[in-house]
C-alpha angles and dihedrals in degrees: 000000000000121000114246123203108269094265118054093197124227087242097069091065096042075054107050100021108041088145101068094053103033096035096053106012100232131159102278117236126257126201138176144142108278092233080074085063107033106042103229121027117131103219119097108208129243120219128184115192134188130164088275110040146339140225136217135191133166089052129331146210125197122169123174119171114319095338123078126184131205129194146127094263136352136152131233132216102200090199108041095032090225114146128180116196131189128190124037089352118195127180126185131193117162112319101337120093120191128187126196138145091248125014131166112217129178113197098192096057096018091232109154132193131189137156089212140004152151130227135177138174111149133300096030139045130187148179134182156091150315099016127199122170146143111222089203108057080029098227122142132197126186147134145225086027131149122208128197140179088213114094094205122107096250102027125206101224127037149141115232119191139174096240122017133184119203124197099175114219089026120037155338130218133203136181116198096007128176118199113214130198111189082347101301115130104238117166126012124220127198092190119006123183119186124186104228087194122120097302110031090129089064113120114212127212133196131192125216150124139266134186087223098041104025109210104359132164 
């Protein structure tokens, strides 16, 4: 493997490989060390080309289109778009970001793939297993997951639930869902929906009356 300088420019794609851009008129790759991005960091980091694909350790950029991608290592498949990243992995599309340890990511069809991983856009935060998803029809499927309204690393409040779909900016679906408070299980689910529009953090409340309860709310 031979040490590039910190930055690949973009130049040196449009260069050796014309045909990708011109031909098909696809975004063009960009990749560069990640100490490029994030100011101090330590690690340089060490690139490998060839006309297919290229690999990355010490700390790695990759941005194609509108979605960008950050970890200690990954490998790309210029063709395919496949990438599969390993360490502090971050992926952003759109306006989603998701972290996880080892995450596989095509840029071309937006498929993603991660044993575990964390994501996280107002008003609702998640982290879990066994994630499937398409960033571009923005549907999520995943189990033993746990979401939250609270952006703080061990919320007060959250639903966990063997199997969860996210559709981010309109809903959210459990099955067997808990909901904690202080981590006390209070309430159980079998199937729980929740809207994620504009005012998903709205609370309802409706008056009646019970023989039990009286007037209750």
């Amino acid at each position: 493997m031979r040490r590039l300088p910190a930055i690949a420019p973009l130049v040196f794609f449009v260069a050796v490989f014309p045909f990708v851009s011109l031909a098909q008129q696809e975004p063009s790759w960009e990749i560069q060390a990640l100490n490029r991005i994030i100011p101090g960091l330590n690690e340089i980091g060490r690139f490998s080309f060839s006309s297919t694909n290229a690999e990355g350790t010490n700390g790695i950029f990759v941005q194609y289109g509108d979605a960008t991608l950050m970890a200690e290592s990954a490998m790309v498949d210029f063709q395919t778009g496949e990438a599969v990243a390993d360490g502090n992995v971050r992926i952003e599309s759109g306006d989603q970001i998701w972290v996880g340890e080892h995450i596989r990511y095509n840029f071309k069809t937006h498929q993603m793939r991660s044993e575990e991983f964390r994501t996280g856009k107002p008003p609702v935060f998640a982290a879990g297993r066994e994630l499937e998803g398409d960033t571009t029809n923005r549907t999520y499927n995943a189990r033993h997951i746990f979401v939250t309204t609270d952006d703080v690393s061990n919320p007060a409040v959250r639903v966990r639930a063997s199997r969860v779909k996210i559709v981010p900016g309109k809903y959210v679906e459990m099955w067997n869902a808990v909901f904690f408070v202080e981590g006390v299980p209070t309430f159980y689910f079998p199937y729980y929906r929740r809207a994620l529009g504009p005012h998903a953090n709205h609370l309802n409340f409706l008056p009646g009356y019970s023989t039990d309860y009286g007037a209750c709310l």
